[in-house]
PDB file of N, CA, C and O in Angstrom:
ATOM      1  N   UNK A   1     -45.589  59.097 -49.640  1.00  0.00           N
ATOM      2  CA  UNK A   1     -44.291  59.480 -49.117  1.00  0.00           C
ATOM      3  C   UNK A   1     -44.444  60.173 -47.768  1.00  0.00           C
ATOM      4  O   UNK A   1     -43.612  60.011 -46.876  1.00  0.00           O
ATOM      5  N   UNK A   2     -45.401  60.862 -47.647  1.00  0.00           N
ATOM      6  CA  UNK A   2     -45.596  61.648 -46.617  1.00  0.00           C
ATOM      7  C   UNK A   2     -45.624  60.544 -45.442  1.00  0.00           C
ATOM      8  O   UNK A   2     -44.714  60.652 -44.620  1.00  0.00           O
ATOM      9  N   UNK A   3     -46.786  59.226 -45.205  1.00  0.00           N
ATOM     10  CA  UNK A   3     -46.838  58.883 -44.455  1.00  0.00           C
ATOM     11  C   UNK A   3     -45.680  58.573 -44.325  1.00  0.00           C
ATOM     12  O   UNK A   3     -45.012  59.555 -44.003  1.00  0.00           O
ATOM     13  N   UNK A   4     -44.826  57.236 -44.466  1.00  0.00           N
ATOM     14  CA  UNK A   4     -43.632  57.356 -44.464  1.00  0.00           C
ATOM     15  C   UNK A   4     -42.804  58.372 -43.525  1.00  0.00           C
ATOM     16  O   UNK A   4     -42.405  57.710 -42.567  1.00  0.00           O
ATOM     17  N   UNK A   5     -42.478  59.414 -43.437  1.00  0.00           N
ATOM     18  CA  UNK A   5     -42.131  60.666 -42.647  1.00  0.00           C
ATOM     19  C   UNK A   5     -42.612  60.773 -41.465  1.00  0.00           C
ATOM     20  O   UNK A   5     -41.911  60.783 -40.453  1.00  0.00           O
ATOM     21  N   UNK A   6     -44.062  60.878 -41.479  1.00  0.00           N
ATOM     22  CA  UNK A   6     -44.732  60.481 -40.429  1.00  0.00           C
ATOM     23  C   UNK A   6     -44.533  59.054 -39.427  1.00  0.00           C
ATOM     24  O   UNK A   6     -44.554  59.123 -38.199  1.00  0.00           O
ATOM     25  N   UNK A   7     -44.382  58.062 -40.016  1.00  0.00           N
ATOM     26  CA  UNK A   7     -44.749  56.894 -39.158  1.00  0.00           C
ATOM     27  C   UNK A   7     -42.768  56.944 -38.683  1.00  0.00           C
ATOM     28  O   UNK A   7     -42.529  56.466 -37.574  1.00  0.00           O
ATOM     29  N   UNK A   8     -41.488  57.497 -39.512  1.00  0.00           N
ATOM     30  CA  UNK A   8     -40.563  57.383 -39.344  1.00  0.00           C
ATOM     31  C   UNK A   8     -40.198  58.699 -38.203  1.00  0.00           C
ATOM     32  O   UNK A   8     -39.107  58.677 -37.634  1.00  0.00           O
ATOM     33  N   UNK A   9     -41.129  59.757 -37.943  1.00  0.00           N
ATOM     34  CA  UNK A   9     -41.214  60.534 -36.617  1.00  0.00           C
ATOM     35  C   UNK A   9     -41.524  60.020 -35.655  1.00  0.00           C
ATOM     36  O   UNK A   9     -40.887  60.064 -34.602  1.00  0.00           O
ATOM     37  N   UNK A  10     -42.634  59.397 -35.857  1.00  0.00           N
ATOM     38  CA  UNK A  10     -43.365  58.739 -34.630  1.00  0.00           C
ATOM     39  C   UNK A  10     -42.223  57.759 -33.905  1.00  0.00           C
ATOM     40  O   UNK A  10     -41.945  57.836 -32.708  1.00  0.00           O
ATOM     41  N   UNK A  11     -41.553  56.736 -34.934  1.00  0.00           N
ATOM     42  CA  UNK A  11     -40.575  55.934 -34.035  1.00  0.00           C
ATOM     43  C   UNK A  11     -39.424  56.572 -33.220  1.00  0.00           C
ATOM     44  O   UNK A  11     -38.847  56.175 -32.208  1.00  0.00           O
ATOM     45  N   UNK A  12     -39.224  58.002 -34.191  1.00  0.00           N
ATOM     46  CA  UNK A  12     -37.874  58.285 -33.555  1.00  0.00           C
ATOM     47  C   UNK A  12     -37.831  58.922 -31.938  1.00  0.00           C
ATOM     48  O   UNK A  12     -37.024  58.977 -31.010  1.00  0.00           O
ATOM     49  N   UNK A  13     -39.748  59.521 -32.343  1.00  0.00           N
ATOM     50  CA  UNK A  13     -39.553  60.080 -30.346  1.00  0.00           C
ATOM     51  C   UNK A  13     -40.008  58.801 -29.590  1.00  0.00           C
ATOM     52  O   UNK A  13     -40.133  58.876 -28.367  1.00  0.00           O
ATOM     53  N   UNK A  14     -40.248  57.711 -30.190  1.00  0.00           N
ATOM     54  CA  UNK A  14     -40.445  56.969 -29.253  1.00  0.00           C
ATOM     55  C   UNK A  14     -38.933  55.949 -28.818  1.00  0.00           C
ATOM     56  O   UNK A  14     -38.999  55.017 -28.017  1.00  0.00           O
ATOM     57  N   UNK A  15     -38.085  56.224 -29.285  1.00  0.00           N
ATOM     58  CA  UNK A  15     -36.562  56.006 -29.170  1.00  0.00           C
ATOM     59  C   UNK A  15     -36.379  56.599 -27.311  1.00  0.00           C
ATOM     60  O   UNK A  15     -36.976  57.409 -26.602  1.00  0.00           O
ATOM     61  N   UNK A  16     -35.539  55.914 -27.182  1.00  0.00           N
ATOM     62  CA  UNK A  16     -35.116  55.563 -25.689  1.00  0.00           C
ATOM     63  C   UNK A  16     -34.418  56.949 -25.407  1.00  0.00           C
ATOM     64  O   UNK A  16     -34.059  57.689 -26.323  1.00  0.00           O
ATOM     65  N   UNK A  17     -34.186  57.365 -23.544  1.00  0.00           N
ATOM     66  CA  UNK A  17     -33.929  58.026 -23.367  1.00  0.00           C
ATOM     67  C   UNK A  17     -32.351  58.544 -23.460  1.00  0.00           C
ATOM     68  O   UNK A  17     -31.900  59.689 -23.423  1.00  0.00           O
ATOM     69  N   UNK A  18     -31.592  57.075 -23.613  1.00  0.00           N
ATOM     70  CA  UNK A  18     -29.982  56.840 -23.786  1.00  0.00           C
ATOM     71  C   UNK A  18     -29.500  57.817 -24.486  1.00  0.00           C
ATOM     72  O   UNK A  18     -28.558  58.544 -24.170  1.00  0.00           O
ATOM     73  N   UNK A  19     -30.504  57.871 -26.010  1.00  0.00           N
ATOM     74  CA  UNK A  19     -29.942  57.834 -26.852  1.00  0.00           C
ATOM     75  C   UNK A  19     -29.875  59.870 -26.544  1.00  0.00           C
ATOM     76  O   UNK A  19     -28.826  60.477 -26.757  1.00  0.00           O
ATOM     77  N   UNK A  20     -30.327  60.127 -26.369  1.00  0.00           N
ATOM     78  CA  UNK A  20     -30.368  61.640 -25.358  1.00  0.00           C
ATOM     79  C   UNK A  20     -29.071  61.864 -24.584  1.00  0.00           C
ATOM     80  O   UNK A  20     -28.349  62.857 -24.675  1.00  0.00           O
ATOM     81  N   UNK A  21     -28.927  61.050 -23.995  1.00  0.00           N
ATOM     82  CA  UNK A  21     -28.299  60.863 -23.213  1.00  0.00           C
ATOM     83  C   UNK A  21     -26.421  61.026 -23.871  1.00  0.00           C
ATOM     84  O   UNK A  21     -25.632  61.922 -23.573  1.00  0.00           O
ATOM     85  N   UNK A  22     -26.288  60.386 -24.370  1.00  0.00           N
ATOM     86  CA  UNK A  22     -25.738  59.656 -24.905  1.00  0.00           C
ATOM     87  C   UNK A  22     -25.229  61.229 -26.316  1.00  0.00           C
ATOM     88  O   UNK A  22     -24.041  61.486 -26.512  1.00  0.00           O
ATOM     89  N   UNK A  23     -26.136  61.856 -26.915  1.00  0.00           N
ATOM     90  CA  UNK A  23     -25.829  62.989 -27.698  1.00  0.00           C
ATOM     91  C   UNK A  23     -25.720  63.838 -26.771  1.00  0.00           C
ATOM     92  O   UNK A  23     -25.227  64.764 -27.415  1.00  0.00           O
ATOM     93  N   UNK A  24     -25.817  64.220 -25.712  1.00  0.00           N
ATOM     94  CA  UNK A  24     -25.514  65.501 -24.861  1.00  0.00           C
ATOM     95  C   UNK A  24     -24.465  65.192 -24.678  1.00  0.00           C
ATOM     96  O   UNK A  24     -23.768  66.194 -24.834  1.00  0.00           O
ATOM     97  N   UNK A  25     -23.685  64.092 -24.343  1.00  0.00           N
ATOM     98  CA  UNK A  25     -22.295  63.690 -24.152  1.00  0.00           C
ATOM     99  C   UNK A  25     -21.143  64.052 -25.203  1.00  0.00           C
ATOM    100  O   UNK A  25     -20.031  64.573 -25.114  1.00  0.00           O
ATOM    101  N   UNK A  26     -21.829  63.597 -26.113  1.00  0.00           N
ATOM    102  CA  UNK A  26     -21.033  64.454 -27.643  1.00  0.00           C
ATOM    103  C   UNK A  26     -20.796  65.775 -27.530  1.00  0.00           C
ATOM    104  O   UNK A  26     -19.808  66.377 -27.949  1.00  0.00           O
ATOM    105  N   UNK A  27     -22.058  66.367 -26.748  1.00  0.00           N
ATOM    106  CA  UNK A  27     -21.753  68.122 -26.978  1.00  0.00           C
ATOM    107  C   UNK A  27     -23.015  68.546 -28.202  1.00  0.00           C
ATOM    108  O   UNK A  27     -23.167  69.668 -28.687  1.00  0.00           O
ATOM    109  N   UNK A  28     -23.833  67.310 -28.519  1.00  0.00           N
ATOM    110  CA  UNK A  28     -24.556  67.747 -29.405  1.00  0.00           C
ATOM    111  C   UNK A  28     -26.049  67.966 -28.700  1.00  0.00           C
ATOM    112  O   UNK A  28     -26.370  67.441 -27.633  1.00  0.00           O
ATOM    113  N   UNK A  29     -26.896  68.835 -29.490  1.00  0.00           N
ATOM    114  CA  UNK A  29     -28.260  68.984 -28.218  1.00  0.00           C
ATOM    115  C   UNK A  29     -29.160  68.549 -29.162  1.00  0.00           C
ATOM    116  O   UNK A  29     -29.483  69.096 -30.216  1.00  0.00           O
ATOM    117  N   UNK A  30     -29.587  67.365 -28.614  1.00  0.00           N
ATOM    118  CA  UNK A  30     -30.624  66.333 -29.424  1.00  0.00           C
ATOM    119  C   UNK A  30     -31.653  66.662 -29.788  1.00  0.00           C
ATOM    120  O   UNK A  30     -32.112  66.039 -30.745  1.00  0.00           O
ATOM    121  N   UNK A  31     -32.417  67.710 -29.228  1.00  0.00           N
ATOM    122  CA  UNK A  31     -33.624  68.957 -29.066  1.00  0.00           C
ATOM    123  C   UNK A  31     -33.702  69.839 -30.140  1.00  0.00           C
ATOM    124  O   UNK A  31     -34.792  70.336 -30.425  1.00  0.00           O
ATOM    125  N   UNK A  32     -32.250  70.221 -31.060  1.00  0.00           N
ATOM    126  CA  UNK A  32     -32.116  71.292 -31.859  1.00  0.00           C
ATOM    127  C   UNK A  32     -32.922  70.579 -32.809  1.00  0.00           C
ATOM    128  O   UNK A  32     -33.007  69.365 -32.992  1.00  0.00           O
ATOM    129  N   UNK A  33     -33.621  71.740 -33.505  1.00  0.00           N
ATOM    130  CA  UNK A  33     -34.701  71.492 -34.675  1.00  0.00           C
ATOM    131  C   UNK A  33     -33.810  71.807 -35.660  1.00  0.00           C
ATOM    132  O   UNK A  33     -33.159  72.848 -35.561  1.00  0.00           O
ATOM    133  N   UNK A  34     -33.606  70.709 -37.066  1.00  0.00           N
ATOM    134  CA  UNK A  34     -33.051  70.764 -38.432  1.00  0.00           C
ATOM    135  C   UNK A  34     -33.731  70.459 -39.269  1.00  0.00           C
ATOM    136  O   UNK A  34     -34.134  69.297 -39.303  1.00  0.00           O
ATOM    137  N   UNK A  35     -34.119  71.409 -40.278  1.00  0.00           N
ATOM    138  CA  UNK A  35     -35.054  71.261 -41.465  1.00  0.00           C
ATOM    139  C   UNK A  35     -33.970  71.336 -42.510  1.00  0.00           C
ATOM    140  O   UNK A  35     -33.018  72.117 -42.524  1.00  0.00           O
ATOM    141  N   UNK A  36     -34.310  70.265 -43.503  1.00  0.00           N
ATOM    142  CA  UNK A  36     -33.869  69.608 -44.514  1.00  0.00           C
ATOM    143  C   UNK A  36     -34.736  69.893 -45.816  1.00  0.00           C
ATOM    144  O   UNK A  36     -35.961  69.781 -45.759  1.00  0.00           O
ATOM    145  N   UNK A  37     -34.234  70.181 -46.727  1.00  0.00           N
ATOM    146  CA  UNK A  37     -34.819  69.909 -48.340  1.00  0.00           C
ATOM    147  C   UNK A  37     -34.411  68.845 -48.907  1.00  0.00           C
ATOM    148  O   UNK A  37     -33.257  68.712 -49.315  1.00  0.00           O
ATOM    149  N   UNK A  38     -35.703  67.583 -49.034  1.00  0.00           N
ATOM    150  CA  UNK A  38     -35.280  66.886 -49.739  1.00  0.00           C
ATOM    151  C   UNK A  38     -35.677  66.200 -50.698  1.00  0.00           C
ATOM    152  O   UNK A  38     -36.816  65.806 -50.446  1.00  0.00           O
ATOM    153  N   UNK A  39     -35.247  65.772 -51.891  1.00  0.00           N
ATOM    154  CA  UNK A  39     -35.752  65.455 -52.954  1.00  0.00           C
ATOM    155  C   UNK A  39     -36.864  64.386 -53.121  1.00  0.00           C
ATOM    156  O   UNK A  39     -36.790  63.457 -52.318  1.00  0.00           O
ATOM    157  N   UNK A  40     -37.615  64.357 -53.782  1.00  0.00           N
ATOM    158  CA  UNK A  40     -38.381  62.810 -54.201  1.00  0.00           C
ATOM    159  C   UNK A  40     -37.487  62.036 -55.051  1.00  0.00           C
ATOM    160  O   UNK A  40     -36.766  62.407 -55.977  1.00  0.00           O
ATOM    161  N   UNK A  41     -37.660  61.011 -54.603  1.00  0.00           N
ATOM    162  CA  UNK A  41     -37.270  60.091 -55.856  1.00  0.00           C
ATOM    163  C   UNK A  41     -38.304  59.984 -56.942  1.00  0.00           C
ATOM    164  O   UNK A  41     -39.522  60.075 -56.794  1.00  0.00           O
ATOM    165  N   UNK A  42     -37.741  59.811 -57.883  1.00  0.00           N
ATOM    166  CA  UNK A  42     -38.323  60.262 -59.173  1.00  0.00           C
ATOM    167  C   UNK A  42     -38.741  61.322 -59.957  1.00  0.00           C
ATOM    168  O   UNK A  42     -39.073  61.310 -61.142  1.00  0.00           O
ATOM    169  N   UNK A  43     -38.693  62.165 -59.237  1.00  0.00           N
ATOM    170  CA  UNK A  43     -39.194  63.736 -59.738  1.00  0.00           C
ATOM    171  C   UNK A  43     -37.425  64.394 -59.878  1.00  0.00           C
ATOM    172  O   UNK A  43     -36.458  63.875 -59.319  1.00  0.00           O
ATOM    173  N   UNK A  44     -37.384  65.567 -60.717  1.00  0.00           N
ATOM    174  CA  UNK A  44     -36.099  66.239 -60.661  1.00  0.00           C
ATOM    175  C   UNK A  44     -36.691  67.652 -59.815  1.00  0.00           C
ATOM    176  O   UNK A  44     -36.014  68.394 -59.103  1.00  0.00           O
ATOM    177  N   UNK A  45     -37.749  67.740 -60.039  1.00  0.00           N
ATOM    178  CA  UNK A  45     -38.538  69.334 -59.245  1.00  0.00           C
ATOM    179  C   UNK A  45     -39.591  69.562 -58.030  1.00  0.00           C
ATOM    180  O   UNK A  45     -40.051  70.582 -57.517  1.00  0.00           O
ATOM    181  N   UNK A  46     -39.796  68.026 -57.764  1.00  0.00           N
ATOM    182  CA  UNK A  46     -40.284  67.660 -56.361  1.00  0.00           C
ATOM    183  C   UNK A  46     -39.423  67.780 -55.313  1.00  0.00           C
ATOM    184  O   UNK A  46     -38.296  67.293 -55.229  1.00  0.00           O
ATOM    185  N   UNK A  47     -40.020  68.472 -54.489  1.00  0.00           N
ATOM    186  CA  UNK A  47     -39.010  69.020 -53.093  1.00  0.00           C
ATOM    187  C   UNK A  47     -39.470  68.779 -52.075  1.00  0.00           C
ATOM    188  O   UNK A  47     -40.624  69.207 -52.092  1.00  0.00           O
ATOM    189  N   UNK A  48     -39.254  68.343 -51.185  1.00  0.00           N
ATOM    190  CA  UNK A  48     -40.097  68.020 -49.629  1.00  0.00           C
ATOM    191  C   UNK A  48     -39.047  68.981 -48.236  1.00  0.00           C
ATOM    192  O   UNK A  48     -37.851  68.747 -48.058  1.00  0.00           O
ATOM    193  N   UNK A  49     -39.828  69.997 -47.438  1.00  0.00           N
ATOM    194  CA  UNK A  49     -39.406  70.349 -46.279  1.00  0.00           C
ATOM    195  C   UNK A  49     -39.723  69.143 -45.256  1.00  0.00           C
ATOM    196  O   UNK A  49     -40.818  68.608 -45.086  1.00  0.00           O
ATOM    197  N   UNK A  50     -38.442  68.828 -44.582  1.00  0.00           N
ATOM    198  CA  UNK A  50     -38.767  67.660 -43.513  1.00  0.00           C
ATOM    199  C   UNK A  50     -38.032  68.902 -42.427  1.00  0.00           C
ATOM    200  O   UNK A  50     -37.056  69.633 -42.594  1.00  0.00           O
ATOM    201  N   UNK A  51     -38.779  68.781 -41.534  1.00  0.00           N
ATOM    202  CA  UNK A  51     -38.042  69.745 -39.728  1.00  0.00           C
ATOM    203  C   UNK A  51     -38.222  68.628 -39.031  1.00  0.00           C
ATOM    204  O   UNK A  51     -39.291  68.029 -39.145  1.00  0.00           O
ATOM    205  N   UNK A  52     -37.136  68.115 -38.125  1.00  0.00           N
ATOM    206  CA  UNK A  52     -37.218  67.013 -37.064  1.00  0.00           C
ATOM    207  C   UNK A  52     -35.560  67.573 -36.335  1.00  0.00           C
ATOM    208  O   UNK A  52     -34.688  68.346 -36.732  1.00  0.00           O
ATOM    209  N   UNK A  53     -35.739  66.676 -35.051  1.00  0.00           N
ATOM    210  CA  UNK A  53     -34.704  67.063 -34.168  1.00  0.00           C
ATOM    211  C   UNK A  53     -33.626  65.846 -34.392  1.00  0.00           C
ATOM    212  O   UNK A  53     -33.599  64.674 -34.766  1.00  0.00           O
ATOM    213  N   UNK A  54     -32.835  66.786 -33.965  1.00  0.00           N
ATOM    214  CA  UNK A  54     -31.569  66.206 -34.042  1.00  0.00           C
ATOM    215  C   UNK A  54     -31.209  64.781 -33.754  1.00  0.00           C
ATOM    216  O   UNK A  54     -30.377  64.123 -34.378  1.00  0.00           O
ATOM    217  N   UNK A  55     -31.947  64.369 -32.712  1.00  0.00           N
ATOM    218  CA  UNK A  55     -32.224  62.909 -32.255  1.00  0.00           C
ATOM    219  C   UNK A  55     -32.866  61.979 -33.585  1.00  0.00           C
ATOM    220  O   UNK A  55     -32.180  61.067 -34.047  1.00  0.00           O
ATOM    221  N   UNK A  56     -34.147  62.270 -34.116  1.00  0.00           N
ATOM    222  CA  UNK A  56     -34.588  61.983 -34.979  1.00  0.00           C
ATOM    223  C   UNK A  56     -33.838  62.171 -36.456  1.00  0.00           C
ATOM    224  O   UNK A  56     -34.379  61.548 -37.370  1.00  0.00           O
ATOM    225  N   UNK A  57     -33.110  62.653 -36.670  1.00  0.00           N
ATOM    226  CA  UNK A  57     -32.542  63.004 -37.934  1.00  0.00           C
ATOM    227  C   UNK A  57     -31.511  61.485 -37.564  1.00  0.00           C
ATOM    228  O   UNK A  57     -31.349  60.418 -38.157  1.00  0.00           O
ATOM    229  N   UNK A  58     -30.974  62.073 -36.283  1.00  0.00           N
ATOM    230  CA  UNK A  58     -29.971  60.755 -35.687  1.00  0.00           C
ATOM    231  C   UNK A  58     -30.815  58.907 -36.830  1.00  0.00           C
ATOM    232  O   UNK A  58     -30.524  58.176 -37.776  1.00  0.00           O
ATOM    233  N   UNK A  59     -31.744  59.078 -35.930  1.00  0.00           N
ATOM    234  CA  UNK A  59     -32.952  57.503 -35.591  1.00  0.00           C
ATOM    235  C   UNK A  59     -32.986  57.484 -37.048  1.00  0.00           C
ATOM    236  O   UNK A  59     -32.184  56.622 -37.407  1.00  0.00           O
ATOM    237  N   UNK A  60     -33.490  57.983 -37.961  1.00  0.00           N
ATOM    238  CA  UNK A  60     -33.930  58.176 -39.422  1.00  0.00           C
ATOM    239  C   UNK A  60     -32.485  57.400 -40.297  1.00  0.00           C
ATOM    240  O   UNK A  60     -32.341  56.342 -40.908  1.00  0.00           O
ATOM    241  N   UNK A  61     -31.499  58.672 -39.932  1.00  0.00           N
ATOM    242  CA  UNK A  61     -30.119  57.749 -40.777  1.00  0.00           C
ATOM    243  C   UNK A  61     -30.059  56.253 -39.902  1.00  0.00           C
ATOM    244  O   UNK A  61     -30.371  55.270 -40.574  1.00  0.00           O
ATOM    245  N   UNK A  62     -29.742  56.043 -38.683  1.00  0.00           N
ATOM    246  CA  UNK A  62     -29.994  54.651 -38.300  1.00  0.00           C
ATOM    247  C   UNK A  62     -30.805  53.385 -39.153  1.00  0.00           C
ATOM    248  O   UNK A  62     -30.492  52.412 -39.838  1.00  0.00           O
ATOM    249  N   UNK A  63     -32.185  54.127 -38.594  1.00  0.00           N
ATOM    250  CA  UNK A  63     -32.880  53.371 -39.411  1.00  0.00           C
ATOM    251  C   UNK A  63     -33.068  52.757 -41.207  1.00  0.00           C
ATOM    252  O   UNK A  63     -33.820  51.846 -41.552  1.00  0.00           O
ATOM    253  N   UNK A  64     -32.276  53.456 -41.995  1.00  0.00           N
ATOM    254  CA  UNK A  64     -32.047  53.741 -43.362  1.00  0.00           C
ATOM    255  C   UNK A  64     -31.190  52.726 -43.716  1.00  0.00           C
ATOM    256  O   UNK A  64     -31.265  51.926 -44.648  1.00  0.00           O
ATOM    257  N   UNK A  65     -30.001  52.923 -42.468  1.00  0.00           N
ATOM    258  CA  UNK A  65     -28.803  52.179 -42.494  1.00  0.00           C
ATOM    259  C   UNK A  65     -29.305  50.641 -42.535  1.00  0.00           C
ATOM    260  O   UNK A  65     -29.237  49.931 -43.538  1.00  0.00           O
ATOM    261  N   UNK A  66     -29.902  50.185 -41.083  1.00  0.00           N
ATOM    262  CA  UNK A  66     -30.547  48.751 -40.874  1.00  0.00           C
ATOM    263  C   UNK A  66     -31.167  48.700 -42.251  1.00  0.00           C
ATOM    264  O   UNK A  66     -30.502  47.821 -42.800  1.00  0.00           O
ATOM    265  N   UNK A  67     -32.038  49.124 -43.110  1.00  0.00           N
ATOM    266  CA  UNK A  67     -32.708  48.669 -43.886  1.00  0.00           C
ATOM    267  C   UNK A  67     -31.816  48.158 -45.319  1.00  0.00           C
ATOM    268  O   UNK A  67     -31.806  47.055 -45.865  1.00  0.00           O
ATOM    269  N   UNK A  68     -31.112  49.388 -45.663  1.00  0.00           N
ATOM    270  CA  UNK A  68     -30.051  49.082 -46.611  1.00  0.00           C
ATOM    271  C   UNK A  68     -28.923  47.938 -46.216  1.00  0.00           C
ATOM    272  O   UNK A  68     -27.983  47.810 -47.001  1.00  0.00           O
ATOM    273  N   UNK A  69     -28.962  47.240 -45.235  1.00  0.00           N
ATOM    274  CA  UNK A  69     -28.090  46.520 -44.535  1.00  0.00           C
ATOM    275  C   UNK A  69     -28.735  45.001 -44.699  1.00  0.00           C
ATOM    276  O   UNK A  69     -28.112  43.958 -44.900  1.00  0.00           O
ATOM    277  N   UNK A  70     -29.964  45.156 -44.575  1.00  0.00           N
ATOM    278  CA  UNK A  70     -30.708  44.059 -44.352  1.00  0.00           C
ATOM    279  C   UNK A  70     -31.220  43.492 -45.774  1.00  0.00           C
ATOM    280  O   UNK A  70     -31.439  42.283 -45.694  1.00  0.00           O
ATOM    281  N   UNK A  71     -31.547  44.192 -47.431  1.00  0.00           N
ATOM    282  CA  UNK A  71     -31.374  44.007 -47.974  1.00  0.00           C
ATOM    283  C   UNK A  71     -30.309  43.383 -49.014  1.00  0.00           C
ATOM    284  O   UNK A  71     -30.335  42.628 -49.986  1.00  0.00           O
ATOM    285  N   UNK A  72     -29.437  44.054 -48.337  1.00  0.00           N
ATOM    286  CA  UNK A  72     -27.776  43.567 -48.944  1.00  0.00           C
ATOM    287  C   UNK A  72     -27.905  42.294 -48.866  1.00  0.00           C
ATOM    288  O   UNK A  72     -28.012  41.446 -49.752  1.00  0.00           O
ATOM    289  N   UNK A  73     -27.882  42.175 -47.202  1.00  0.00           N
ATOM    290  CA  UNK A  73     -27.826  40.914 -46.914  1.00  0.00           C
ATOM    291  C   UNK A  73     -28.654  39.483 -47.354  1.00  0.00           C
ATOM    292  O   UNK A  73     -28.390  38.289 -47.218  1.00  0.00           O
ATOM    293  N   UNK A  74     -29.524  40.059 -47.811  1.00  0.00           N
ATOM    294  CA  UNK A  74     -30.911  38.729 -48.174  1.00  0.00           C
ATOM    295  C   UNK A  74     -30.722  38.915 -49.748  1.00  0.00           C
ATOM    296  O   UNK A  74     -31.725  38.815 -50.455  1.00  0.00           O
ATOM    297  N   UNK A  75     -29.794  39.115 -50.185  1.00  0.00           N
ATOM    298  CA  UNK A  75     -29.414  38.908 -51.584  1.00  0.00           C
ATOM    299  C   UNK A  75     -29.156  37.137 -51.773  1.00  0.00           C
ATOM    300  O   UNK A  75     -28.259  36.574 -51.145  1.00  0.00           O
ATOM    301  N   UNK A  76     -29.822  36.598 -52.462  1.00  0.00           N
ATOM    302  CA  UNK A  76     -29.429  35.349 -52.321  1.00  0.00           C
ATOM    303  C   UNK A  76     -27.898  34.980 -52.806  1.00  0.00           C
ATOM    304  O   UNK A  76     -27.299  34.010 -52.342  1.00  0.00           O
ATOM    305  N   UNK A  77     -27.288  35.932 -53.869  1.00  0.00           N
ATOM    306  CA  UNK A  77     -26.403  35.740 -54.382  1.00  0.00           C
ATOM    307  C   UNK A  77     -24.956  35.367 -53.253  1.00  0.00           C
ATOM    308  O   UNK A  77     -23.858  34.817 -53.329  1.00  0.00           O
ATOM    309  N   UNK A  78     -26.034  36.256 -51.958  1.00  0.00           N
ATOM    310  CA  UNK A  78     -24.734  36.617 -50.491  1.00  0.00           C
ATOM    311  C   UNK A  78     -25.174  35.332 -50.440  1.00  0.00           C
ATOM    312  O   UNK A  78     -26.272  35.504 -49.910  1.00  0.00           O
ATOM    313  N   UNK A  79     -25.075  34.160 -50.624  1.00  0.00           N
ATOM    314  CA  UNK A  79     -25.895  33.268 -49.323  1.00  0.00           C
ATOM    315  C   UNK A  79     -24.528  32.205 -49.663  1.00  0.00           C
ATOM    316  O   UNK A  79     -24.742  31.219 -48.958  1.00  0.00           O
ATOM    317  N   UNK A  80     -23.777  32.077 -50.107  1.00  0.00           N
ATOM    318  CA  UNK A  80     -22.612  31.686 -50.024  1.00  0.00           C
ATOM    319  C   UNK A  80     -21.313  31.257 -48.859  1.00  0.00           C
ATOM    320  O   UNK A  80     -20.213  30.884 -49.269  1.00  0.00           O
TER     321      UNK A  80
END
């Protein structure tokens, strides 16, 4: 799980400068550090501290999204 976290940091600072860009415009500061508690799947008492910036928290739900999106979709049942 850990790597996971890791290799999903690594993409998010390597995310474009827009997207910076683009949250300062909101009024939001892409830089702010947010640490999260979050669960394992499968455990009820496994807990994980994740700290990543705001940009990255951004890239992470993105990325989650495409994946859950892309599964849906390759449902053969969709192929209709």
């Amino acid at each position: 799980m850990k790597h996971k976290w890791m290799f999903a940091a690594a993409a998010a600072l390597l995310c474009s400068g827009t997207v910076f860009a683009a949250e300062k415009a909101k009024g939001r500061d892409p830089n702010r550090v947010i640490c999260r508690t979050i669960e394992e799947s499968g455990s009820r008492l496994k807990r994980v501290r994740a700290c990543h910036t705001q940009a990255e928290w951004d890239e992470l739900k993105r990325q989650m999204k495409q994946n859950i999106e892309k599964i849906q979709n390759s449902r053969p049942w969709n192929a209709g």
